[in-house]
Each structure stands twice: as C-alpha cells, then as structure tokens.
N, C-alpha and C positions, 0 to 999 in steps of 0.2 A: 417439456420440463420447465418447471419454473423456476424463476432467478431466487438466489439467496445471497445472504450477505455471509463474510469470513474476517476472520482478523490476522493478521501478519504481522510477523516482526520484521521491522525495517532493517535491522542490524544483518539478519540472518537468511530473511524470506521465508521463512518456517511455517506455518500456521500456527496460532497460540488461543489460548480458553478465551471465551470473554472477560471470565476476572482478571487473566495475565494483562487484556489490552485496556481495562476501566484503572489497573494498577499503575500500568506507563502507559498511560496514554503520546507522549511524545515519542514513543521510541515502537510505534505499533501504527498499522492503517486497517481500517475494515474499507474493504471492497465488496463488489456484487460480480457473482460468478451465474452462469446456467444461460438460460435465453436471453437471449436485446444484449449479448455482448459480442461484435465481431472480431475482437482479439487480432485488426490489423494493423496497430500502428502501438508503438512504446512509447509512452509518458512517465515522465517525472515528476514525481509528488513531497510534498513535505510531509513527515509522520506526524508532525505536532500541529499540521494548521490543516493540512488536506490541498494546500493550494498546491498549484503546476508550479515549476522549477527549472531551469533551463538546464541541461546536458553538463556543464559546466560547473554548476552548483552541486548536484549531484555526485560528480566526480572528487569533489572537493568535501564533501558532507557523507560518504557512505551510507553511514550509521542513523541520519537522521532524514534520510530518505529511501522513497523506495519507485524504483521502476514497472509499470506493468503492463500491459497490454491491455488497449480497449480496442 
C-alpha cells in the first residue's frame, strides 16, 4: 500500500478537507499515513510552521499543536 498525505486539526485531531486546512492553515497539519511509517515514537509538532516542539510546548499550546506518531 502506498503512503498518502491527510490533513488534521490540531485543536481536535479530527481529519478535516483540504479546503478546511488551505482556510486555517495554522490551526491544521497534513501528515503522511500507509507505508515508510513505523508509528513508533510520538512527536510534537507545531500546526503553523510544521516544526518539532518539545513536550512542554505542546502542553502549554494544545490548540496549536499536534502530537503523532512516526
């Protein structure tokens, strides 16, 4: 199976359209799901830039980040 990309909201971790995530961009992440991911470690992301986050940040920011598995 091959990998694909999704969009999420960072507030909710929902899945959302691609027009929801091109509309808020900041408050949404696209990821890649299917093959080449081994979902064993959790990282922290920021919705509006894509960059890592420390644990702390994230705590601190819910809404404006999102945790996932790679």
């Amino acid at each position: 199976m091959a990998g694909r990309t999704v969009n999420r909201s960072a507030g909710s971790g929902r899945f959302v359209s691609n027009a929801a995530a091109a509309r808020w961009p900041g408050k949404t992440t696209t990821e890649r799901v299917g093959s080449g991911t081994g979902n064993s470690q959790a990282v922290n992301r920021s919705a509006s830039s894509g960059q890592f986050v420390t644990e702390a940040r994230a705590k601190r920011d819910p809404g404006g980040t999102i945790t996932q598995r790679v």
